[in-house]
N, C-alpha and C positions, 0 to 999 in steps of 0.2 A: 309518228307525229313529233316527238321529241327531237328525232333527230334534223325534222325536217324544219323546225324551227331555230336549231343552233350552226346548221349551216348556213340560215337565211340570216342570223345575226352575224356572224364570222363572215358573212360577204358584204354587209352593211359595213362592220367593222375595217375593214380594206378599203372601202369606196371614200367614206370618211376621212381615214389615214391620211391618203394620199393627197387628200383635201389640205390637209394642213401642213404639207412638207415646206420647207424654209426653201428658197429660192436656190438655185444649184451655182456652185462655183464654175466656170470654166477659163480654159489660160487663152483659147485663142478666139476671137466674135465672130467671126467670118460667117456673113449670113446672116447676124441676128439685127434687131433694130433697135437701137440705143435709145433710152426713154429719161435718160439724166444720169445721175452718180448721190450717190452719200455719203456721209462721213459719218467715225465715230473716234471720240477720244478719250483718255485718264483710264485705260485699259494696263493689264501689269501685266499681262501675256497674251503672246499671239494667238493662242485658242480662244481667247475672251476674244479681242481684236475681228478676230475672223467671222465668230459667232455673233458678234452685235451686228456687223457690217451685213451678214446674210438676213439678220433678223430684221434688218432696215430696208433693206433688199425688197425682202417677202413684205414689207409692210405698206410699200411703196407700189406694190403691185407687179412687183418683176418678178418673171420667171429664172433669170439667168441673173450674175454679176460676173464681175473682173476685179479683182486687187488690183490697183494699178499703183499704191503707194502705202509704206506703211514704217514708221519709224518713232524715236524717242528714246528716253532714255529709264526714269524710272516708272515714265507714264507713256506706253503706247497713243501714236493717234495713227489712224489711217482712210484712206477714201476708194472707195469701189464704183465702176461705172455699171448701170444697169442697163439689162436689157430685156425686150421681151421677145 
């Protein structure tokens, strides 16, 4: 009984998960259907930069983005196009 209830939570726990994955980067669209772009800016690293951009992504309702621009100097901005 035990076990049969911690595998059924450990497969909830997976179904869940993947539920909440942040939108996936990719370098080329071929195929996909463009739904718009966002930005983010006053980032002080590209892993901040990249992480807002996916998390605007995911919030925007895309599955997929693209960097397509990303610069500054002490303060990152950049913009990603999305797609589903």
């Amino acid at each position: 009984m035990k076990v049969t209830k911690l595998a059924l939570i450990s497969l909830m726990a997976v179904v869940f998960s993947a539920n909440l994955m942040a939108a996936t980067s990719v370098s080329s669209a071929d195929g996909l259907s463009k739904i718009g772009s966002v930005s983010a800016s006053d980032m002080t690293t590209l892993e901040q930069l990249e992480y807002e951009l996916a998390k605007k992504a995911d919030q925007a309702g895309a599955r997929y983005y693209q960097i397509i621009s990303a610069g500054g100097d002490n303060k990152l901005h950049g913009v990603a196009v999305i797609y589903q």
